[in-house]
PDB file of N, CA, C and O in Angstrom:
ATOM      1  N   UNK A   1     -29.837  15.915  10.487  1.00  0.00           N
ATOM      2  CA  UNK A   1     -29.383  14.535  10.384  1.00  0.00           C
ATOM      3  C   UNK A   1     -28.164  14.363  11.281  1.00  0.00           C
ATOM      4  O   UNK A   1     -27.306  15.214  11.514  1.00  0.00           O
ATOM      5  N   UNK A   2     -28.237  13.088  11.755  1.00  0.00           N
ATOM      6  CA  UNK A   2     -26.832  13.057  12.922  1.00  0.00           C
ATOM      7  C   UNK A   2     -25.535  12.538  12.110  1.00  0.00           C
ATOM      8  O   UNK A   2     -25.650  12.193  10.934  1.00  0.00           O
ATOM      9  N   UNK A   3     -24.592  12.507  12.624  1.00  0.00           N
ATOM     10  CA  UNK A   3     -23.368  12.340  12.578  1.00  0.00           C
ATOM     11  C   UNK A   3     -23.429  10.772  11.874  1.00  0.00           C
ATOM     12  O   UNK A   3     -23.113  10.629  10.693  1.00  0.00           O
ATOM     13  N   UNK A   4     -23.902   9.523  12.788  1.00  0.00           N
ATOM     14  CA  UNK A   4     -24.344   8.405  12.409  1.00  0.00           C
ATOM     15  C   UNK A   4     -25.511   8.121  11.273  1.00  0.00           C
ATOM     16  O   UNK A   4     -25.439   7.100  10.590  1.00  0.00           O
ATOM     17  N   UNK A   5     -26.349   8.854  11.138  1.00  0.00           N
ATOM     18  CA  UNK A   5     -26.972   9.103  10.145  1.00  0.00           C
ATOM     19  C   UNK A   5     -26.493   9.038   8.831  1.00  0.00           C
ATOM     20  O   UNK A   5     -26.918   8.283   7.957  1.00  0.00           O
ATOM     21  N   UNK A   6     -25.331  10.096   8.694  1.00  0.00           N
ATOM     22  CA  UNK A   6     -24.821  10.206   7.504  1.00  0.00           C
ATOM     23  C   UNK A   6     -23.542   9.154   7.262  1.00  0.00           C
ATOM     24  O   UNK A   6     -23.182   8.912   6.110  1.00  0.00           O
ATOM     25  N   UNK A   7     -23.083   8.732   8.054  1.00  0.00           N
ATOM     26  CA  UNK A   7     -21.852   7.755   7.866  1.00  0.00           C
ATOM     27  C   UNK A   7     -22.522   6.616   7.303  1.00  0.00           C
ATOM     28  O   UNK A   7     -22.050   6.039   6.323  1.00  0.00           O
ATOM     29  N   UNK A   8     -23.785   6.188   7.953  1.00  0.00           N
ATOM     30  CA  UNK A   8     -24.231   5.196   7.648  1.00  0.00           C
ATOM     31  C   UNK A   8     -25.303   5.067   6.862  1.00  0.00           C
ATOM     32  O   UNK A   8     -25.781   3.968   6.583  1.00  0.00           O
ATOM     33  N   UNK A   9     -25.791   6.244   6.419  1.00  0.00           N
ATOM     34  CA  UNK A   9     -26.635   6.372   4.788  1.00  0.00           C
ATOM     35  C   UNK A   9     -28.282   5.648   5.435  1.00  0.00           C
ATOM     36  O   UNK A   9     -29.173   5.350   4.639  1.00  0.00           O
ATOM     37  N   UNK A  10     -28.468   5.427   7.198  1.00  0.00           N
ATOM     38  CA  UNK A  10     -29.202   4.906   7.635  1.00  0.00           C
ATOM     39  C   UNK A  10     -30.462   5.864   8.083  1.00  0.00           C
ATOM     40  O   UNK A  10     -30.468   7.043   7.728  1.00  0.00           O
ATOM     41  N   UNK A  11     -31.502   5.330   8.857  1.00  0.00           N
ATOM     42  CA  UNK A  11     -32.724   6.498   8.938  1.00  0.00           C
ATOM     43  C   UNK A  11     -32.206   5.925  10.659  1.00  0.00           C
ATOM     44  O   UNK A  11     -31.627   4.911  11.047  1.00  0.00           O
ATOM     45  N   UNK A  12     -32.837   7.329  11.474  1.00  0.00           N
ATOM     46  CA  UNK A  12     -32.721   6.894  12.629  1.00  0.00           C
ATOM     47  C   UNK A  12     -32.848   5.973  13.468  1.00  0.00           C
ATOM     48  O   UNK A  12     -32.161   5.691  14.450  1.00  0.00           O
ATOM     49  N   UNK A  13     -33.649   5.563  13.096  1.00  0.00           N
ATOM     50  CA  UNK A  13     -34.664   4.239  13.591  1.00  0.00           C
ATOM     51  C   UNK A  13     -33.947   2.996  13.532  1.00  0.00           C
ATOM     52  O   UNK A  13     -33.961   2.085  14.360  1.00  0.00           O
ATOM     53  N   UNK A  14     -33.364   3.068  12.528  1.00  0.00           N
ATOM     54  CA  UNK A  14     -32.304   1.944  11.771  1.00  0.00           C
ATOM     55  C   UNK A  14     -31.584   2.107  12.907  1.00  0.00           C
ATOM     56  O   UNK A  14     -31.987   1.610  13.958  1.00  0.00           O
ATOM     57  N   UNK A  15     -30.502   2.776  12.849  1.00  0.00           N
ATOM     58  CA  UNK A  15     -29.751   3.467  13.606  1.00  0.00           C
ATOM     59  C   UNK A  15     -30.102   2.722  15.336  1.00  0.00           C
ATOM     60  O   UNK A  15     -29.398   1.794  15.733  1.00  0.00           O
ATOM     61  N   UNK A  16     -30.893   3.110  15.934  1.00  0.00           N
ATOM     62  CA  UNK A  16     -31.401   3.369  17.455  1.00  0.00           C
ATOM     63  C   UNK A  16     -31.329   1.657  17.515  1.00  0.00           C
ATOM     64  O   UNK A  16     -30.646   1.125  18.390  1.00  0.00           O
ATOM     65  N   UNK A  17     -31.900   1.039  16.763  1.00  0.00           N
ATOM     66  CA  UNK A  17     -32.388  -0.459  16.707  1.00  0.00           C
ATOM     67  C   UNK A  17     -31.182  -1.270  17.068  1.00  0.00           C
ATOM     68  O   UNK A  17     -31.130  -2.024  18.039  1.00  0.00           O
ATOM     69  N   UNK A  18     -30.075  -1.025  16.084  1.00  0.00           N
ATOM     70  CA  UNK A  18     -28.857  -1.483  15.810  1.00  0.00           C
ATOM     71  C   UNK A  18     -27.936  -1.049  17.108  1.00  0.00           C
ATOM     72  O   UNK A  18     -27.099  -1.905  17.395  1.00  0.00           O
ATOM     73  N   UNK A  19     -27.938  -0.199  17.714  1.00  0.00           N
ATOM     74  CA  UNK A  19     -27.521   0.542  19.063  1.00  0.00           C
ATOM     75  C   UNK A  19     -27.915  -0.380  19.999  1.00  0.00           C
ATOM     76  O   UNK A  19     -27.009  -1.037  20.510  1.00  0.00           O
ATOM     77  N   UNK A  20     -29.425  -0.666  20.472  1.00  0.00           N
ATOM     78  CA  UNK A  20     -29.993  -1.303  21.147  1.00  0.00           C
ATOM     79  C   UNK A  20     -29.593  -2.926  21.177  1.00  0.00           C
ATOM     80  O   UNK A  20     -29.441  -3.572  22.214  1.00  0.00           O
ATOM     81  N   UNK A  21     -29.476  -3.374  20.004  1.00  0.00           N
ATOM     82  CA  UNK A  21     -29.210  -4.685  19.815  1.00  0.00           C
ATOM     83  C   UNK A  21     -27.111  -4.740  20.465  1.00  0.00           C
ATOM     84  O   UNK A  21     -26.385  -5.455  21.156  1.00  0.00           O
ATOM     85  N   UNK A  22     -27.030  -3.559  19.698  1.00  0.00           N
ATOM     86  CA  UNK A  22     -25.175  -3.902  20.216  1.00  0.00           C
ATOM     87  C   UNK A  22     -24.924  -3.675  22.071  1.00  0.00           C
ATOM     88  O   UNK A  22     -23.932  -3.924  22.755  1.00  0.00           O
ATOM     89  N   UNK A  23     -26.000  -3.224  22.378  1.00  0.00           N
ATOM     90  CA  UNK A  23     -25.975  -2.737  23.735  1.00  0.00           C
ATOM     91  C   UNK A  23     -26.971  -4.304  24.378  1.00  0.00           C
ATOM     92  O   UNK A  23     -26.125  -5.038  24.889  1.00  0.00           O
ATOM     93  N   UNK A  24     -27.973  -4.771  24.458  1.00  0.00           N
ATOM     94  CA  UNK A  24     -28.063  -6.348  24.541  1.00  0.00           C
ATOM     95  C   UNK A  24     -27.130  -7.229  24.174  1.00  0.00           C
ATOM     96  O   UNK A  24     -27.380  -8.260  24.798  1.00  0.00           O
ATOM     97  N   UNK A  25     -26.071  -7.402  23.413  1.00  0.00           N
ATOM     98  CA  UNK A  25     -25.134  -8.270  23.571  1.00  0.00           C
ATOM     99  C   UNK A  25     -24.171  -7.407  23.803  1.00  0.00           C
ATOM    100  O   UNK A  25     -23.200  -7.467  23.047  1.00  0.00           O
ATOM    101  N   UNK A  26     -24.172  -6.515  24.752  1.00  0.00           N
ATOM    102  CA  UNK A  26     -22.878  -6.158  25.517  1.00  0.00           C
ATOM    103  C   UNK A  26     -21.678  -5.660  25.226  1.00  0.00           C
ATOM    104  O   UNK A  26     -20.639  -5.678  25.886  1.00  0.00           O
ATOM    105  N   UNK A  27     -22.037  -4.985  23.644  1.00  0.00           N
ATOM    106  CA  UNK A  27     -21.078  -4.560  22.711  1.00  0.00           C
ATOM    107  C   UNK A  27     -20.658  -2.982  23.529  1.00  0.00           C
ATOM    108  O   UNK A  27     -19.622  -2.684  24.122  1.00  0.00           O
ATOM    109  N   UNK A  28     -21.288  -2.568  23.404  1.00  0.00           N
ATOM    110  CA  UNK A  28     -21.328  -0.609  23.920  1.00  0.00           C
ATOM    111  C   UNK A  28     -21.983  -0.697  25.813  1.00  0.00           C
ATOM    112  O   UNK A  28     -22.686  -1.453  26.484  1.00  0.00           O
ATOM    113  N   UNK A  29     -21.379   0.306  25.964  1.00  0.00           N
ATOM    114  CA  UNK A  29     -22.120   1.377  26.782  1.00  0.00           C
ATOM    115  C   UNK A  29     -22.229   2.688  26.700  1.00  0.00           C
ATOM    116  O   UNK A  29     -21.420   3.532  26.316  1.00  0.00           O
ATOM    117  N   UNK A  30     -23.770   2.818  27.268  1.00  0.00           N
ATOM    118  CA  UNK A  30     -24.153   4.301  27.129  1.00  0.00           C
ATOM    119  C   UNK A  30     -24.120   5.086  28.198  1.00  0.00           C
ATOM    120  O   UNK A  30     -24.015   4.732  29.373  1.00  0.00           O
ATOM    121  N   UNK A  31     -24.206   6.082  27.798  1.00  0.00           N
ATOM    122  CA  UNK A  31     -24.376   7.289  28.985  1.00  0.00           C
ATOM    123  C   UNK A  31     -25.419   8.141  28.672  1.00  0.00           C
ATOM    124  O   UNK A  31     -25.483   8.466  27.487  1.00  0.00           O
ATOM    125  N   UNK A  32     -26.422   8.677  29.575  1.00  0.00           N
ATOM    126  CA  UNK A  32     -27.240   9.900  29.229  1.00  0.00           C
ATOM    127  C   UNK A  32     -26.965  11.222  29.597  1.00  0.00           C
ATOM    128  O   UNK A  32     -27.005  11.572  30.777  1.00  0.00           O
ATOM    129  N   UNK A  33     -26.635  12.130  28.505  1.00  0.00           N
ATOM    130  CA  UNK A  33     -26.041  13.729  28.917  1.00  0.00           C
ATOM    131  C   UNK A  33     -27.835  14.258  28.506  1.00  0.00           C
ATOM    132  O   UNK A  33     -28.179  14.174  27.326  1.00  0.00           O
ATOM    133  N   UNK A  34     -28.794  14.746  29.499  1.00  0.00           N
ATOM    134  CA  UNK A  34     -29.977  15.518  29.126  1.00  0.00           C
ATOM    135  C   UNK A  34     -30.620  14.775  27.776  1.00  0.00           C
ATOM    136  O   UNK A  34     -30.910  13.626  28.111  1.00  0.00           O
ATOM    137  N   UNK A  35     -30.881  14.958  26.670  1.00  0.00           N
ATOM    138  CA  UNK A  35     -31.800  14.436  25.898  1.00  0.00           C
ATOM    139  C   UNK A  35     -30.808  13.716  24.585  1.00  0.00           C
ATOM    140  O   UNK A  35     -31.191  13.361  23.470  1.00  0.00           O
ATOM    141  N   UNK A  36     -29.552  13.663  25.123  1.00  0.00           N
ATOM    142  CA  UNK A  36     -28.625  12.928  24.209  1.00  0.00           C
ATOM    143  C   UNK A  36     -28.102  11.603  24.679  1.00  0.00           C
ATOM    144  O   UNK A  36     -27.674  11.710  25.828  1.00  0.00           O
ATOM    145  N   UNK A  37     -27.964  10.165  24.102  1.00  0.00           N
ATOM    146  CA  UNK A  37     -27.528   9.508  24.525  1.00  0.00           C
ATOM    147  C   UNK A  37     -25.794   8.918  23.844  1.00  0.00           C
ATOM    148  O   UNK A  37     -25.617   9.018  22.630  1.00  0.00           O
ATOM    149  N   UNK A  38     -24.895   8.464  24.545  1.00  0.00           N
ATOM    150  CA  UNK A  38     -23.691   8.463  24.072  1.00  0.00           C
ATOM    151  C   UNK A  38     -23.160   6.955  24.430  1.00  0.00           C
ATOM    152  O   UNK A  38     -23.075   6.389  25.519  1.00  0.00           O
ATOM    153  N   UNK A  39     -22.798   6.465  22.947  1.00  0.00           N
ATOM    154  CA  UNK A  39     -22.513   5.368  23.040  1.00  0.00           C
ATOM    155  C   UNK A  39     -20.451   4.924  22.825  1.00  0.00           C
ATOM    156  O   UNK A  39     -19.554   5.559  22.271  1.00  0.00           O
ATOM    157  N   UNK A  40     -20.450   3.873  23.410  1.00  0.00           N
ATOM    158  CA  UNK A  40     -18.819   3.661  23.469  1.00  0.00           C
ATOM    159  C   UNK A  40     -18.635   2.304  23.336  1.00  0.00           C
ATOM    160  O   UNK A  40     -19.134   1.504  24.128  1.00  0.00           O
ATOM    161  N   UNK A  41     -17.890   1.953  22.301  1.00  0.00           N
ATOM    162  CA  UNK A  41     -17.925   0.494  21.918  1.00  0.00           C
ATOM    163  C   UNK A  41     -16.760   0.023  23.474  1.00  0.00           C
ATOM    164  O   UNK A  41     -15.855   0.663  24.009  1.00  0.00           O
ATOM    165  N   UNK A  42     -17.468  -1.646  23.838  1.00  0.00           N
ATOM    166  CA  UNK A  42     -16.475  -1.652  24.848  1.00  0.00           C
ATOM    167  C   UNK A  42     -15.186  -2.495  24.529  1.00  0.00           C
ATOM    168  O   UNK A  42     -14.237  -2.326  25.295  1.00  0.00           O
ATOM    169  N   UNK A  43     -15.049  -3.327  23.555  1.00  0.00           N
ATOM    170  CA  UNK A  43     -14.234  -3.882  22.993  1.00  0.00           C
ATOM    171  C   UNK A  43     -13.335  -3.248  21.503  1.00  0.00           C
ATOM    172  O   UNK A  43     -13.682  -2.887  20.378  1.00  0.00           O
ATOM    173  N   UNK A  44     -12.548  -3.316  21.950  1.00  0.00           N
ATOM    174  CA  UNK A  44     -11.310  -2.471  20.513  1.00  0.00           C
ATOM    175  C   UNK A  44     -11.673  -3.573  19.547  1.00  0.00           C
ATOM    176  O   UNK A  44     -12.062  -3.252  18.424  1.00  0.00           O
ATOM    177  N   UNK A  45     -11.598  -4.607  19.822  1.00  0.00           N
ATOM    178  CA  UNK A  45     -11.952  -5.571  18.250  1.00  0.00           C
ATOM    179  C   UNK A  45     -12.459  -4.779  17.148  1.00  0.00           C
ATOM    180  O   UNK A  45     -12.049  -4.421  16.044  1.00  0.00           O
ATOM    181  N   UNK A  46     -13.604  -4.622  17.921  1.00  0.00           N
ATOM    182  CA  UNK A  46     -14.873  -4.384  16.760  1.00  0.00           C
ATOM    183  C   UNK A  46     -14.356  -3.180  15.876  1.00  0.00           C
ATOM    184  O   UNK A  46     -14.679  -3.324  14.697  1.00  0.00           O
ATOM    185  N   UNK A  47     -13.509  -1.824  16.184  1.00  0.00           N
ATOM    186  CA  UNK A  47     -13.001  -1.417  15.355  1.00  0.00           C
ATOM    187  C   UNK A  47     -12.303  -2.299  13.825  1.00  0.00           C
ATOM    188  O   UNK A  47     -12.311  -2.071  12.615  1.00  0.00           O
ATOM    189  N   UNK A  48     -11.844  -3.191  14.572  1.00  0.00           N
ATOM    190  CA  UNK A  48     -11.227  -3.816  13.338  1.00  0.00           C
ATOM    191  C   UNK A  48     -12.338  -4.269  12.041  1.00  0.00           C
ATOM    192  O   UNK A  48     -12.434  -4.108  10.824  1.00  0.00           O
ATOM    193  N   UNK A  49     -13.083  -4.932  13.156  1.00  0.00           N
ATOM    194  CA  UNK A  49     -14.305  -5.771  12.222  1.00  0.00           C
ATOM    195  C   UNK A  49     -14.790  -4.594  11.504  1.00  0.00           C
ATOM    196  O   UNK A  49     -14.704  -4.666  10.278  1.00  0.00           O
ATOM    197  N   UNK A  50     -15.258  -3.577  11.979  1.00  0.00           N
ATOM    198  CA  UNK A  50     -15.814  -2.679  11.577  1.00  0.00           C
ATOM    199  C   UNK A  50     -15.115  -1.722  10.087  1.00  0.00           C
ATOM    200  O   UNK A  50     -15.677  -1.145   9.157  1.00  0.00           O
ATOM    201  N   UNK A  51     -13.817  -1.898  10.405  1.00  0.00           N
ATOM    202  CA  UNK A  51     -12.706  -1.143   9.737  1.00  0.00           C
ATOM    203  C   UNK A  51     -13.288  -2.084   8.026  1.00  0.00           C
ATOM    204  O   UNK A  51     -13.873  -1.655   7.031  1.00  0.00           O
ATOM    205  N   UNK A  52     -12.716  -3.588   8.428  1.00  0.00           N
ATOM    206  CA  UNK A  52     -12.789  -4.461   7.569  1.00  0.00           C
ATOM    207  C   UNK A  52     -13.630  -4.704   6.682  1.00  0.00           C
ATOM    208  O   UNK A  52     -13.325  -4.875   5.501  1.00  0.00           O
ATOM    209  N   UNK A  53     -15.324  -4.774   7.341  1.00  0.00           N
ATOM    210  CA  UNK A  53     -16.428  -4.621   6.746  1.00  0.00           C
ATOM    211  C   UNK A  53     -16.256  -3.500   5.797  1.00  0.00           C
ATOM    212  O   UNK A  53     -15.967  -3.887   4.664  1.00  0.00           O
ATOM    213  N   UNK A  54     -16.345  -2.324   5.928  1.00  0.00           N
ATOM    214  CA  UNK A  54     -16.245  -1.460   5.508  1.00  0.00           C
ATOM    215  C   UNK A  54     -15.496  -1.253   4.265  1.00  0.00           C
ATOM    216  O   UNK A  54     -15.871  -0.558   3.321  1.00  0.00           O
ATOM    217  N   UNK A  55     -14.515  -1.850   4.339  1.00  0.00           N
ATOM    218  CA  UNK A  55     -13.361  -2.331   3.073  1.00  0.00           C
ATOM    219  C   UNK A  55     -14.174  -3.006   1.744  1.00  0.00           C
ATOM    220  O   UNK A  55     -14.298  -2.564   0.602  1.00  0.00           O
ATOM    221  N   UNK A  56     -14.758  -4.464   2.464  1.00  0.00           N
ATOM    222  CA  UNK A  56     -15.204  -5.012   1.659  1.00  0.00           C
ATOM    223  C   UNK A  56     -16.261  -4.666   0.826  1.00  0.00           C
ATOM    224  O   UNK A  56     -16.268  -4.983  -0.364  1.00  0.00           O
ATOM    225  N   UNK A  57     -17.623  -3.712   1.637  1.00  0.00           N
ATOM    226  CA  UNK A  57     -18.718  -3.312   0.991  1.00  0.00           C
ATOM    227  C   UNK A  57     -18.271  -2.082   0.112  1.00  0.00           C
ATOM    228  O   UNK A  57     -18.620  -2.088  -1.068  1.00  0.00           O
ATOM    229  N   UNK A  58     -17.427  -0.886   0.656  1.00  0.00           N
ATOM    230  CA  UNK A  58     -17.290   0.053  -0.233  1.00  0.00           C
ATOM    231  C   UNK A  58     -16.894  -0.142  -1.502  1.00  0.00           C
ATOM    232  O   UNK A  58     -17.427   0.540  -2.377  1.00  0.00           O
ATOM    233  N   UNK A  59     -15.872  -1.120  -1.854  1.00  0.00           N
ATOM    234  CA  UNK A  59     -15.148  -1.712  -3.301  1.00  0.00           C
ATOM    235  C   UNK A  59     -16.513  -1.374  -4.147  1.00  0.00           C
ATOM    236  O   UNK A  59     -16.568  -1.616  -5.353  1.00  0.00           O
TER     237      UNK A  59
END
């Protein structure tokens, strides 16, 4: 199971979909190292949002 996998309690697929969609609206970029792909959010915001969300659902 990956790293994202377990943070996010998600199945890969989930996962890849949600990648794809943040990468169509221009959220991330990727890079390909051989059969791994590596993603990098390009805006610091979204940490926040992300931080925040996170707040609210875990309670």
């Amino acid at each position: 199971m990956g790293e994202l996998e377990e943070l996010c309690e998600c199945s890969q697929s989930q996962i890849s979909q949600f990648l794809k969609r943040m990468e169509y609206e221009d959220l991330v970029d990727k890079r390909r190292d051989g059969k791994y792909i590596f993603y990098r959010i390009k805006d610091e915001r979204l940490f926040v949002l992300f931080e925040t969300l996170s707040k609210i659902f875990s309670e």
